[in-house]
N, C-alpha and C positions, 0 to 999 in steps of 0.2 A: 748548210746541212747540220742537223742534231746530232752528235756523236757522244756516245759512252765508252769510258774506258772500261777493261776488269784486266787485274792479272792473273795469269792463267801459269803459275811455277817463274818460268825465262823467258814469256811471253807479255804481250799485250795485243787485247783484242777490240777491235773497236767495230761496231754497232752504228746503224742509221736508226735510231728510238722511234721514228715516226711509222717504219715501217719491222722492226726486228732484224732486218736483214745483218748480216757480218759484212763488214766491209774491208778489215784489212786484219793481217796478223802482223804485228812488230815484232822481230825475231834478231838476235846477240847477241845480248847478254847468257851469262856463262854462271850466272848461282839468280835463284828467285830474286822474283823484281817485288819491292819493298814498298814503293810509292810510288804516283805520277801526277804530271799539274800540266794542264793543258793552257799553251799560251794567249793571250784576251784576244789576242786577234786570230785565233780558232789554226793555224797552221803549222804549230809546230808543238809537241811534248816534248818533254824532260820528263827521265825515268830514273830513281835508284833502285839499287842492285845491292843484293848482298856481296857481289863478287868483286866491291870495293869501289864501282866507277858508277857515274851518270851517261844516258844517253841520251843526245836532243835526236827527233826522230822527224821528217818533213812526214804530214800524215797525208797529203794527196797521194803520192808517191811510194808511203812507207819505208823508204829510205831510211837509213840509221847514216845521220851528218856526222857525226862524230860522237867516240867516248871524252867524258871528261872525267879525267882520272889524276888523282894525286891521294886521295884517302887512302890507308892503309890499313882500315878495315870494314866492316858491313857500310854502309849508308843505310839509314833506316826510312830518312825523312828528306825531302826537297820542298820547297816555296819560292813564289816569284815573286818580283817587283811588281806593281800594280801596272807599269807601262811592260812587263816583259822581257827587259834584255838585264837583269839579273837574277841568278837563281842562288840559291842559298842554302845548302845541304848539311847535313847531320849525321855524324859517324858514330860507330864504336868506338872511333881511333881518338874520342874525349875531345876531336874539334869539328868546328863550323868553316865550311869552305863557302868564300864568294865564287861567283863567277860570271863571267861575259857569256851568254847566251847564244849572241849573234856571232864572235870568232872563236868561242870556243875556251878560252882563255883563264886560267887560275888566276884571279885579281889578289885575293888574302885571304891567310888560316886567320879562325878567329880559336884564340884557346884563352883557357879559364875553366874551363870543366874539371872537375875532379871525376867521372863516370863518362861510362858512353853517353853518346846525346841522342836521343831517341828522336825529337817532334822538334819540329820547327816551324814560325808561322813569320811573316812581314807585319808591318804596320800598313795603313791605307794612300799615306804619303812616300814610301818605300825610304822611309832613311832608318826605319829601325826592323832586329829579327828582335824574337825570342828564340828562344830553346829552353828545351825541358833537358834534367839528365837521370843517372842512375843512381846520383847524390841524391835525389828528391829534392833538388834546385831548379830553378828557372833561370837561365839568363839574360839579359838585354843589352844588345849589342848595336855599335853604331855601323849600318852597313858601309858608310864610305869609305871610314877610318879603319874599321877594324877595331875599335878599341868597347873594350867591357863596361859597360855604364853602371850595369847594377847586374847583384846576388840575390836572389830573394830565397829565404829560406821559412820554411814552415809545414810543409808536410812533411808525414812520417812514412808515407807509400809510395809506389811509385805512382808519376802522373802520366794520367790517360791521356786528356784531351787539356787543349789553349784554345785562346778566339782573342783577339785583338780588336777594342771597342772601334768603332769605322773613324770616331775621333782622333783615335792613337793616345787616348791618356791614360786607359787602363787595358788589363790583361787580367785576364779570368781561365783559372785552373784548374781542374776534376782530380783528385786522386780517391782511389774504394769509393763511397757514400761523400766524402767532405768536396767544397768547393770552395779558392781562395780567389780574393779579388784585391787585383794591385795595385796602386798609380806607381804609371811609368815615370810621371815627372818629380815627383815627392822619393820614390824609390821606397815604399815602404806599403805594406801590408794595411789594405785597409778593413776587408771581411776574410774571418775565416769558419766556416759554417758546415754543420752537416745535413745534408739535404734530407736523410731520412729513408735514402733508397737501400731496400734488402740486396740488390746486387750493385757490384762496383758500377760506376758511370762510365758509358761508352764516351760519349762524345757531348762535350759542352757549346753551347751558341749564342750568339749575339744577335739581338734583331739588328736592323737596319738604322733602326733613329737612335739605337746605341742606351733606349732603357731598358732593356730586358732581357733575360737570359734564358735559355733551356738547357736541362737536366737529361740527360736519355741512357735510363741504365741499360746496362745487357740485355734486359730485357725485362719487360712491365709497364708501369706507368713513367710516363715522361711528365717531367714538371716546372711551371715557367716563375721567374722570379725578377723580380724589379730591384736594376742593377744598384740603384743607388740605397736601398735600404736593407736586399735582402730580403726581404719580405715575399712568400709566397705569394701567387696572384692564381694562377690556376692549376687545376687538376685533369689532365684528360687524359680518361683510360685507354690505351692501345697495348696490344700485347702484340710482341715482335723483337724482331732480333736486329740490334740496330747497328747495321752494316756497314756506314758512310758517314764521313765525316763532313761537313760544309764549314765555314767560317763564319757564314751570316746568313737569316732567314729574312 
């Protein structure tokens, strides 16, 4: 079955796309739902919640399995493991929680933040997250361990949007108009550019073979760029309000 998320305030509502139908409402969380990431094997979400906790929810059924709760303030951001039995959440509370999926389970804080952490993403082999903060840092952290690998510092905004090349050697970040580009493995900055767009950028992306990027401001033209140079490649005008984030096209 094709299902769409949206949150709807303390809800989620999920959709059959093929035909518009509503198929279920996920209902208990108790402050607006903040993010959600649907597991690869299409049967279970994870939701954060401003009201400090995650929920994995069985979506046949719409069942809420359990909260998983230990932040002590908003979660703004959750991401999975590419196999799904980790998730890996982002708080006000300045840390990154692991967690076990399948029993529920607080595995480890990750801290290092000096801000709340807003965004979080995985790498495509799931041993590494990122996170963005309200420092205007990035983090790179070892999901097994726990432990901090790398700070990257260099914008002066906050950041919008991450994508993780499907490689896992670089990390690509939006803050206003500018775009930075990192290796993970080196730990050091390798472009940092301004794309040119009159409104901040919504959400940045990776193609698939991991050369090239997309720009998509609030709203106007979106712009593609060839990751290894930087270099503009295309212009295509669409005017729209860009809602959704993906990790790769």
């Amino acid at each position: 079955m094709l299902l769409f998320f949206a949150k709807y305030g303390n809800h989620l509502k999920m959709w059959d796309i093929r035909n518009g139908i509503e198929q279920i409402t996920l209902s208990g969380h108790t402050g607006p739902i903040s993010a959600a990431v649907l597991k690869p094997d299409g049967m279970r979400v994870v939701s954060a919640s401003k009201d400090n906790t995650l929920g994995v929810w069985d979506i046949i059924s719409g069942k809420l399995l359990y909260f998983l709760s230990g932040h002590t303030g908003p979660v703004n951001s959750v991401a999975l493991t590419p196999d799904g039995i980790l998730a890996v959440s982002a708080s006000d509370d300045h840390t990154l929680r692991v967690w076990d999926v399948v029993t529920g389970k607080s595995l480890r804080i990750l801290s290092g933040h000096a801000g709340p952490v807003g965004l979080v993403t995985t790498a495509m082999d799931g041993t590494l997250a990122v996170s963005t903060s309200d420092d205007q840092t990035l983090g790179v952290w070892d999901i097994q361990t726990g432990k901090l690998i790398h700070i990257f510092s260099g914008h002066t905004s906050p950041i919008s949007s991450l994508a993780v090349t499907p490689d896992g050697t670089r990390v690509v970040s939006a803050s206003k108009e500018m775009i930075g580009v990192w290796d993970l493995v080196a730990g050091k900055l390798l472009f940092m550019f301004s794309t040119g767009h009159p409104l901040p950028i919504k959400s940045v992306l990776v193609t698939l073979d991991g050369t090239r990027m997309i720009s998509v401001p609030q709203q106007g033209v979106m712009k593609v760029w060839d990751l290894t140079s930087c270099q503009e490649l295309i212009l295509q005008p669409l005017n729209f309000h860009a809602l959704f984030q993906e990790r790769y096209l």
